[in-house]
Each structure stands twice: as structure tokens, then as C-alpha cells.
PDB file of N, CA, C and O in Angstrom:
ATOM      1  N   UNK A   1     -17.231  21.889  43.129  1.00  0.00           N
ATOM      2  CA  UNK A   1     -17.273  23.330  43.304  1.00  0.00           C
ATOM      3  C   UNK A   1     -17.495  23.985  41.943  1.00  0.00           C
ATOM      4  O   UNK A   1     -16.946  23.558  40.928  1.00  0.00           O
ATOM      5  N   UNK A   2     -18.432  25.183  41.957  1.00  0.00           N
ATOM      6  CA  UNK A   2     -18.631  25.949  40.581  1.00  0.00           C
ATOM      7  C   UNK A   2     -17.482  26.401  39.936  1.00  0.00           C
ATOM      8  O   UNK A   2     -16.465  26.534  40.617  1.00  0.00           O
ATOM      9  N   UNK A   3     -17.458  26.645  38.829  1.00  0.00           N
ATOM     10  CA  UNK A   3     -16.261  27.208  38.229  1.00  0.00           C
ATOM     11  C   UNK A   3     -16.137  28.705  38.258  1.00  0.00           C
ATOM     12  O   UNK A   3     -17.129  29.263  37.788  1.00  0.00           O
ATOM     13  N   UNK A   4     -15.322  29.393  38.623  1.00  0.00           N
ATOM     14  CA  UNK A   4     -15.244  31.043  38.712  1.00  0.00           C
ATOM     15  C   UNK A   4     -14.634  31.834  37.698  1.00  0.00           C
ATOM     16  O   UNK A   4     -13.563  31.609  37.134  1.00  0.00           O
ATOM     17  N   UNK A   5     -15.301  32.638  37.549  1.00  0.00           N
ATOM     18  CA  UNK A   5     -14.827  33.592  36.414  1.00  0.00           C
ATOM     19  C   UNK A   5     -13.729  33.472  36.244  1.00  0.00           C
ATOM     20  O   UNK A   5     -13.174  33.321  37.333  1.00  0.00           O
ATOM     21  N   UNK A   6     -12.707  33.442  35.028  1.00  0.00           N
ATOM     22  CA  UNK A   6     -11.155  33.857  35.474  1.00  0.00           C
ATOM     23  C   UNK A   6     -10.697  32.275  35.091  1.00  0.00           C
ATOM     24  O   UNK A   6      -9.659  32.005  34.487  1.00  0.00           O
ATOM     25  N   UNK A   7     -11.417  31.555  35.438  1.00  0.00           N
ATOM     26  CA  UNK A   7     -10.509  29.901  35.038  1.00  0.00           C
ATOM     27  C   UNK A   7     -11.360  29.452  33.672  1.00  0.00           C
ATOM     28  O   UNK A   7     -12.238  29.934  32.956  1.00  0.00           O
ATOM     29  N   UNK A   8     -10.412  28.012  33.765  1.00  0.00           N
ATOM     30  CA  UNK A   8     -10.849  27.674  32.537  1.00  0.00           C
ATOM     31  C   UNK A   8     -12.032  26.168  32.451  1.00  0.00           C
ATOM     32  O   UNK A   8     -11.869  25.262  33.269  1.00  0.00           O
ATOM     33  N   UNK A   9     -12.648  26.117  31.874  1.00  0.00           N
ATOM     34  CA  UNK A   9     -14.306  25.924  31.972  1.00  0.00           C
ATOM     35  C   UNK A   9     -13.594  24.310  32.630  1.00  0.00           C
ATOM     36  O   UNK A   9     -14.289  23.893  33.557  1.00  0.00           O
ATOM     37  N   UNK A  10     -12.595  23.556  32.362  1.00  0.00           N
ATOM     38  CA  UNK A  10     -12.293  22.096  33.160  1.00  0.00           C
ATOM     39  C   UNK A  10     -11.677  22.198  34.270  1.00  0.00           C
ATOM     40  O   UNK A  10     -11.488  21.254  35.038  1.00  0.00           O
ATOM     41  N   UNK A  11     -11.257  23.521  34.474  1.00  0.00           N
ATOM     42  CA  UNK A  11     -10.891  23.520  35.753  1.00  0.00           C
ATOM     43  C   UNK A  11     -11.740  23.773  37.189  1.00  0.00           C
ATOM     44  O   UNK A  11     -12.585  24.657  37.328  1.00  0.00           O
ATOM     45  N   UNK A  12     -11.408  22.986  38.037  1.00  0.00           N
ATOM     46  CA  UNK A  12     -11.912  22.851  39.765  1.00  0.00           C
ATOM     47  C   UNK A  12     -11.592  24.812  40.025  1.00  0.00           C
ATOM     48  O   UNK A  12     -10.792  25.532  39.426  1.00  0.00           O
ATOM     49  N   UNK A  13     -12.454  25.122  40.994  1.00  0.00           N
ATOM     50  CA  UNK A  13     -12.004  26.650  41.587  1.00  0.00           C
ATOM     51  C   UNK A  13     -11.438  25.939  42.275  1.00  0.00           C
ATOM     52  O   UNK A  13     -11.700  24.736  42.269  1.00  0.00           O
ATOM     53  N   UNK A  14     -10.073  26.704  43.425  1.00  0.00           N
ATOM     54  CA  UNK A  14      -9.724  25.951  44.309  1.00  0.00           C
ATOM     55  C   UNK A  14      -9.905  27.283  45.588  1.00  0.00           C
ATOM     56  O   UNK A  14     -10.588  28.277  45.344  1.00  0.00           O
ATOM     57  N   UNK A  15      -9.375  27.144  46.574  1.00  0.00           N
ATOM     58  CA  UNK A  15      -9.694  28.468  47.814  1.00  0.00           C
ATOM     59  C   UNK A  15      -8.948  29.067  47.326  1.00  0.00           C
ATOM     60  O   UNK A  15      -9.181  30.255  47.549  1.00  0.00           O
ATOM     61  N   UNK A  16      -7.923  28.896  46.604  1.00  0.00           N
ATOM     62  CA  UNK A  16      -6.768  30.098  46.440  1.00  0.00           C
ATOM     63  C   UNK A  16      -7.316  30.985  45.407  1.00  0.00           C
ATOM     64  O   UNK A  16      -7.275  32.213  45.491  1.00  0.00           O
ATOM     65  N   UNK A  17      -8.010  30.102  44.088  1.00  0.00           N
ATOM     66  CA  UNK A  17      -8.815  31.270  43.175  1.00  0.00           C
ATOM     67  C   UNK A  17      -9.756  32.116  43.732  1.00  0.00           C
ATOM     68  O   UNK A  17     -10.050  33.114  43.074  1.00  0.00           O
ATOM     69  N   UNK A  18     -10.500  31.867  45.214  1.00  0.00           N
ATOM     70  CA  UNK A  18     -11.499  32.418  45.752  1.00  0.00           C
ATOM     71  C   UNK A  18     -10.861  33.520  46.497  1.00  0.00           C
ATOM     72  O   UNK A  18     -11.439  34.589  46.693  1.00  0.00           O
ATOM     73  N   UNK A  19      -9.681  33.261  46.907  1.00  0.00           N
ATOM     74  CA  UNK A  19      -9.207  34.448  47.918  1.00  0.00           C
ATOM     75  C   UNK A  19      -8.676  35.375  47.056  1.00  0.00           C
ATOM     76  O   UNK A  19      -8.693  36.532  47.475  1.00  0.00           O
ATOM     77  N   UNK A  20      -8.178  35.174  45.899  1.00  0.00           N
ATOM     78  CA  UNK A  20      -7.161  36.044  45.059  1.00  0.00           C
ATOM     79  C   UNK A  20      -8.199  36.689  44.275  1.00  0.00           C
ATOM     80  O   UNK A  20      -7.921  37.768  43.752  1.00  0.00           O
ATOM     81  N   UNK A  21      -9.767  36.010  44.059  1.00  0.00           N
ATOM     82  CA  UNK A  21     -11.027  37.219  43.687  1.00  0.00           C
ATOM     83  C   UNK A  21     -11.197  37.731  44.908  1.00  0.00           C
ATOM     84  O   UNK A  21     -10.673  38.843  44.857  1.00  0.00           O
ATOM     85  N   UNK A  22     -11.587  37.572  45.870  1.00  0.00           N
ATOM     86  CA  UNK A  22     -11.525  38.597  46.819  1.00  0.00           C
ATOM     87  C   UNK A  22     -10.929  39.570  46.790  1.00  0.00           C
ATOM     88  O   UNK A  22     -11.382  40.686  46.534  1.00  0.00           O
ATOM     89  N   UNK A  23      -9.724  39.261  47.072  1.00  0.00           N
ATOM     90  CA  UNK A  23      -8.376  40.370  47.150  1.00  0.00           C
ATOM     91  C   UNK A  23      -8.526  41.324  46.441  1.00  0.00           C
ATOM     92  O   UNK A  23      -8.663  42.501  46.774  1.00  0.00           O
ATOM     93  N   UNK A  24      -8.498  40.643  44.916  1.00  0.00           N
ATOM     94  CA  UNK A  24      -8.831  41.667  43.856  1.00  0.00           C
ATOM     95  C   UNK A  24     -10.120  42.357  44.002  1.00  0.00           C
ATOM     96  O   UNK A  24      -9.899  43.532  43.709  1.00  0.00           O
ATOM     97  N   UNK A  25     -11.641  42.171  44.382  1.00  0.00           N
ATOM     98  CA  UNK A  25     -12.577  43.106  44.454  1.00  0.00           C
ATOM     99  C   UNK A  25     -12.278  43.854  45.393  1.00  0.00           C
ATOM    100  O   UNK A  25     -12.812  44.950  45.224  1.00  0.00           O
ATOM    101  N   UNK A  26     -11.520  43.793  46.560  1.00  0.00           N
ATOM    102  CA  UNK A  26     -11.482  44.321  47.548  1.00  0.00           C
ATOM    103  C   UNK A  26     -10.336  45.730  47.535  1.00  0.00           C
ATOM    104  O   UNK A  26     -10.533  46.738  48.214  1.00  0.00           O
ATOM    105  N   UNK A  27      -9.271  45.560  46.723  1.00  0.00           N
ATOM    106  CA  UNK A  27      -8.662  46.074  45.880  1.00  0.00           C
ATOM    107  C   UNK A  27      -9.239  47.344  45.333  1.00  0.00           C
ATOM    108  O   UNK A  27      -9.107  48.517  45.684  1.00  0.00           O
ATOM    109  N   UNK A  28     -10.054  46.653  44.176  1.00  0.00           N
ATOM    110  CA  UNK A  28     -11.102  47.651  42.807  1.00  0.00           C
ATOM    111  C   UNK A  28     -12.136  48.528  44.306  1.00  0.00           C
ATOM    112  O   UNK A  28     -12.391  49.727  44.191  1.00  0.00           O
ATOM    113  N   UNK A  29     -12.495  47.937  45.266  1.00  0.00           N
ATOM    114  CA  UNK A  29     -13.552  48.876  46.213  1.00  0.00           C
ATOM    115  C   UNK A  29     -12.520  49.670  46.641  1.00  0.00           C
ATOM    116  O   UNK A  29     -12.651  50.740  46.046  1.00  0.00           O
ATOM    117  N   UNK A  30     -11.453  49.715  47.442  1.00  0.00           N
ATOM    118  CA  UNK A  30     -10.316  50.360  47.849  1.00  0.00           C
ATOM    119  C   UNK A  30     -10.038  51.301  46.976  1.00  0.00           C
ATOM    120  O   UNK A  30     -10.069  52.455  47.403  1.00  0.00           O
ATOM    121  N   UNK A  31      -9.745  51.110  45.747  1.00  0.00           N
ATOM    122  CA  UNK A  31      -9.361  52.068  44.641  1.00  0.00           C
ATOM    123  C   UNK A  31     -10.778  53.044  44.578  1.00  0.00           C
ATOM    124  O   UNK A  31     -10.453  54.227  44.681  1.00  0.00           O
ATOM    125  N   UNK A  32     -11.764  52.922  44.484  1.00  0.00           N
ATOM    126  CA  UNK A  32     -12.885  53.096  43.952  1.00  0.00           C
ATOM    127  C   UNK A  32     -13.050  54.277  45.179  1.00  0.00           C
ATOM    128  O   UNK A  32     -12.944  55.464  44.868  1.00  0.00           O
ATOM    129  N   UNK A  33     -13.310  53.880  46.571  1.00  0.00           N
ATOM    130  CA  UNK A  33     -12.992  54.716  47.718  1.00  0.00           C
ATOM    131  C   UNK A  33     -12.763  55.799  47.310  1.00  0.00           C
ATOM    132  O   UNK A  33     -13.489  56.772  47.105  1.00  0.00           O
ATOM    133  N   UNK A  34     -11.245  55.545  47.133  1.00  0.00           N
ATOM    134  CA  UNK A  34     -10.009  56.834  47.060  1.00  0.00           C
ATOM    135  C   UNK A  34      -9.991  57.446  46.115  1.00  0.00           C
ATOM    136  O   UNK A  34      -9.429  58.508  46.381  1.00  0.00           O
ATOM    137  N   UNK A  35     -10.441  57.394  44.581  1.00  0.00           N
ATOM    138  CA  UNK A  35     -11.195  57.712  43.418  1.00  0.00           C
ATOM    139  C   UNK A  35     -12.027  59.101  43.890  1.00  0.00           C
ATOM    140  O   UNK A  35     -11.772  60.212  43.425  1.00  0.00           O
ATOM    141  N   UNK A  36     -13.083  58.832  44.911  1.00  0.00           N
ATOM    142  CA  UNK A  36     -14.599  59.359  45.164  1.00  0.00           C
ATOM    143  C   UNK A  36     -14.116  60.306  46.275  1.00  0.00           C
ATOM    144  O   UNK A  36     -14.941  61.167  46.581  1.00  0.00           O
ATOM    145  N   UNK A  37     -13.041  60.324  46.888  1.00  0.00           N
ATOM    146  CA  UNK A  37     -12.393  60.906  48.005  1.00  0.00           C
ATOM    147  C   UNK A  37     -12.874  60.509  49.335  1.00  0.00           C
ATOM    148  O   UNK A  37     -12.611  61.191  50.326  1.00  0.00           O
ATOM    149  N   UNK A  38     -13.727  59.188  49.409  1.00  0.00           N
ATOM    150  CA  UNK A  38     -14.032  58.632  50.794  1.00  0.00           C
ATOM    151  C   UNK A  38     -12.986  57.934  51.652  1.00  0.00           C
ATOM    152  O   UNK A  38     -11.807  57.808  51.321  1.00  0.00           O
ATOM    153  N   UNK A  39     -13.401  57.597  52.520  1.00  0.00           N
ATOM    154  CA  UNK A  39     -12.559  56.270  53.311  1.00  0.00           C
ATOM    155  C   UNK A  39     -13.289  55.297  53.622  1.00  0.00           C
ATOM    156  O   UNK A  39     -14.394  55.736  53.941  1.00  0.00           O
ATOM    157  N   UNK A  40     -13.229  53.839  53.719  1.00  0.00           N
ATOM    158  CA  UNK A  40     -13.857  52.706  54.077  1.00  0.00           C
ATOM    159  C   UNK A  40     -13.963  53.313  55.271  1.00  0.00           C
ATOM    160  O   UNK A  40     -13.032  53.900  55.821  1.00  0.00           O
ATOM    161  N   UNK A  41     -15.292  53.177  55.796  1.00  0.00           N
ATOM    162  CA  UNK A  41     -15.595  53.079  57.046  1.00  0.00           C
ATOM    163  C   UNK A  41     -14.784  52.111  58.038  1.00  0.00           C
ATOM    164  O   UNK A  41     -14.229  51.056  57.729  1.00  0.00           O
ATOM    165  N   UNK A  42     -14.857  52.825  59.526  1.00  0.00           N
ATOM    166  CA  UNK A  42     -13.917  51.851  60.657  1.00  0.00           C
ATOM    167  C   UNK A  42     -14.848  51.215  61.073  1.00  0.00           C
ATOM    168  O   UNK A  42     -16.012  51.613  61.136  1.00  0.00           O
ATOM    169  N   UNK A  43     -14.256  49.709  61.542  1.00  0.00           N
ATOM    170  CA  UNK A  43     -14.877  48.664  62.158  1.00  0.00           C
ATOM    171  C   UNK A  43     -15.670  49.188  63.014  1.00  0.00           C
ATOM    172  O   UNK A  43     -15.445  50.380  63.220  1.00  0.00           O
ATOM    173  N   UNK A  44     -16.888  48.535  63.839  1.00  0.00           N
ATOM    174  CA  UNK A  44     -17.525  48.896  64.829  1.00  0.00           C
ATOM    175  C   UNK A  44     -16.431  49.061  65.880  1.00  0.00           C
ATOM    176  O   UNK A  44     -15.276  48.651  65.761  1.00  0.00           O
ATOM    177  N   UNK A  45     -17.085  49.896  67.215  1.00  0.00           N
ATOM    178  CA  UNK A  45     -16.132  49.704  68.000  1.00  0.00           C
ATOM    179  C   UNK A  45     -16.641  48.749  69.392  1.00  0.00           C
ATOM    180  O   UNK A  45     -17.652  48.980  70.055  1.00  0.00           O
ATOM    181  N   UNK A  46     -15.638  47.608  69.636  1.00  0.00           N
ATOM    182  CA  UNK A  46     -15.978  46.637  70.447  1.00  0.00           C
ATOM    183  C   UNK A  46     -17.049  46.812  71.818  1.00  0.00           C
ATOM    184  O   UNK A  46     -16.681  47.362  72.856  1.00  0.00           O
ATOM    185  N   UNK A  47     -18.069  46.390  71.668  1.00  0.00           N
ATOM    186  CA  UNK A  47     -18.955  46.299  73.289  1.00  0.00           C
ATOM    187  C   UNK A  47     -17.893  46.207  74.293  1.00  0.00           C
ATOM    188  O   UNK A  47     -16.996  45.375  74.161  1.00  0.00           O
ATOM    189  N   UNK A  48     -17.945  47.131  75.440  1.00  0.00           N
ATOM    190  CA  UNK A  48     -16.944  47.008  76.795  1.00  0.00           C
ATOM    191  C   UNK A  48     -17.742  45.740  77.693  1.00  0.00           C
ATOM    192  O   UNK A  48     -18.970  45.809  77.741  1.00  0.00           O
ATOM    193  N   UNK A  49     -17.216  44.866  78.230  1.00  0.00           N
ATOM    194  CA  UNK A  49     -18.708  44.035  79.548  1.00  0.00           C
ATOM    195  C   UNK A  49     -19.467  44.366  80.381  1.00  0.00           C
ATOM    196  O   UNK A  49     -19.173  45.077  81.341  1.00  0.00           O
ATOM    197  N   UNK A  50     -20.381  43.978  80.181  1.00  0.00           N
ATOM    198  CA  UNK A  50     -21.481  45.049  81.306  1.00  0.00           C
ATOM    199  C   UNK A  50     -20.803  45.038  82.661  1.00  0.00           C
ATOM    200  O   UNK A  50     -20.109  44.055  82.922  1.00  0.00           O
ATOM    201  N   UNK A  51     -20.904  45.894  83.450  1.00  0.00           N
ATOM    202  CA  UNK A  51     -21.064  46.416  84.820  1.00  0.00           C
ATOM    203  C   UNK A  51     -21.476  45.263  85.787  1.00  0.00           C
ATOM    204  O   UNK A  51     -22.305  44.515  85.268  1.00  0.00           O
ATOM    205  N   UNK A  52     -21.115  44.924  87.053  1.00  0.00           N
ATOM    206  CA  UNK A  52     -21.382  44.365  87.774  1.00  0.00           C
ATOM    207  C   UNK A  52     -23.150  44.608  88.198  1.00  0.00           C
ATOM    208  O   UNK A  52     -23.860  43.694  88.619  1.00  0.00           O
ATOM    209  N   UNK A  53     -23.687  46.234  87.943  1.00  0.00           N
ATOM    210  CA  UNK A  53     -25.196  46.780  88.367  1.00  0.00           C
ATOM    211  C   UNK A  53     -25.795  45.872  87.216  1.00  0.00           C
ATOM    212  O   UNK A  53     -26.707  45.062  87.375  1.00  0.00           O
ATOM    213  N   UNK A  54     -24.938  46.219  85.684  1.00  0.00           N
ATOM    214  CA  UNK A  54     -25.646  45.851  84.600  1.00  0.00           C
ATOM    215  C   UNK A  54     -26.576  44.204  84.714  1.00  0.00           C
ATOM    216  O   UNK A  54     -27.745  43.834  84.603  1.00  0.00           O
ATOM    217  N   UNK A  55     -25.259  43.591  84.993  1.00  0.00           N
ATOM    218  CA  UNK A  55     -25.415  42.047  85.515  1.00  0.00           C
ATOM    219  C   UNK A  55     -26.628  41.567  86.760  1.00  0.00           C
ATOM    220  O   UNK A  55     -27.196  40.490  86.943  1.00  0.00           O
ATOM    221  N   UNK A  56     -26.673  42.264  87.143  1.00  0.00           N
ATOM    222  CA  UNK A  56     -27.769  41.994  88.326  1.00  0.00           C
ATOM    223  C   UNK A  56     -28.994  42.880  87.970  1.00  0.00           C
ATOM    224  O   UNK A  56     -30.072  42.324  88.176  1.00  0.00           O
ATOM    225  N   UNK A  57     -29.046  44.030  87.523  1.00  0.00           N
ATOM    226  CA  UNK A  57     -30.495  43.728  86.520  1.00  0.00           C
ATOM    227  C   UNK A  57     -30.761  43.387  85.329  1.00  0.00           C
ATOM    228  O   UNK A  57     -31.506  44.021  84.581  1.00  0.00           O
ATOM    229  N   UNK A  58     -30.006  42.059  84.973  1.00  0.00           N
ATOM    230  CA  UNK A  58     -30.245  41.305  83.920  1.00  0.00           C
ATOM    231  C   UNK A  58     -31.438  40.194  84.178  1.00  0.00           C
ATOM    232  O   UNK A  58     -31.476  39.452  85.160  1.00  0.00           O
ATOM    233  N   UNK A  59     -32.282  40.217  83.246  1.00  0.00           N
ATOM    234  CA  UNK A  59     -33.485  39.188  83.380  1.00  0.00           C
ATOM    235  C   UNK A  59     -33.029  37.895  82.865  1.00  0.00           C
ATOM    236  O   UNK A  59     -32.450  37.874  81.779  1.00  0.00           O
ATOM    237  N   UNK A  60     -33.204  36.922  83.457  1.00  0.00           N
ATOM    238  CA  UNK A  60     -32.912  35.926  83.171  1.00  0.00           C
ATOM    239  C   UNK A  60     -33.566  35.308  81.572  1.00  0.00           C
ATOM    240  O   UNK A  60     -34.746  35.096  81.294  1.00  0.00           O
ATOM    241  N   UNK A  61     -32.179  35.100  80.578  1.00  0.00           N
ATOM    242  CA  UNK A  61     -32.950  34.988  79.377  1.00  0.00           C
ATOM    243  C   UNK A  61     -32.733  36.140  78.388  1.00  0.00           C
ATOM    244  O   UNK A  61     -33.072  35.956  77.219  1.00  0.00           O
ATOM    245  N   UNK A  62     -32.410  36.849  78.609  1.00  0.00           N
ATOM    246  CA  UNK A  62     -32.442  38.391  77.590  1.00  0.00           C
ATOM    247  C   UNK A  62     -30.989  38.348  77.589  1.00  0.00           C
ATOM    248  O   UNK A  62     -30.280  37.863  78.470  1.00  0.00           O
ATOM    249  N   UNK A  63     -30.536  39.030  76.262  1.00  0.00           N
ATOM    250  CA  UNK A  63     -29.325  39.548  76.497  1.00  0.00           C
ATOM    251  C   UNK A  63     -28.669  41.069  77.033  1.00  0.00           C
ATOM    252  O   UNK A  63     -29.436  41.931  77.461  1.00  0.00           O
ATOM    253  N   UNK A  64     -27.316  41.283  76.970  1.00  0.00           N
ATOM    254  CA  UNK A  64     -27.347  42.408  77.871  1.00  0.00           C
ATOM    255  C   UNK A  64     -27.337  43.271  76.965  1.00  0.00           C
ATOM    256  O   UNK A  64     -27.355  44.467  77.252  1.00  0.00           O
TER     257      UNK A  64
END
């Protein structure tokens, strides 16, 4: 595995150095947000299941 910013040039990254850079950029964007007076945008909001009509004019092959 490459070595990541932050360690030292013989050391392995391990997942935990990868999540704890995450954290931290995710952090600095969070701050950065609230800085600018925005809000992170909200998740999409979940597809409901099509309709029983939906389902029966579905073409075989396409999605809904």
C-alpha cells in the first residue's frame, strides 16, 4: 500500500490512517461549510417502488 501523507516514509498506511484522513477532510469541508454560511446538502431522497400499473407497463429489460 502507498504511503500517506502524515506517516513516516517506512511506514505501511494502514485503514485506520485512511479513515482518520477522511475524518479529518471531512471535518476541514464541514468547517469550511459553516465558515461560508452553507449547509452540506441532504442525501437524495429514497425512490418509493413502483406501483403495481408502474410494473405492468414495464418493458421487459428497461428499468423502472
Amino acid at each position: 500500500m502507498a504511503d500517506v501523507a502524515g506517516t513516516a516514509p517506512h511506514q505501511q498506511t494502514t485503514l485506520d490512517d485512511i479513515a482518520r484522513r477522511i475524518a479529518r477532510m471531512e471535518a476541514n469541508l464541514i468547517d469550511l461549510f459553516e465558515h461560508v454560511g452553507l449547509t452540506p446538502r441532504r442525501p437524495p431522497t429514497p425512490r418509493l417502488p413502483p406501483t403495481p400499473l408502474q410494473l405492468q407497463d414495464k418493458q421487459p429489460g428497461t428499468f423502472p
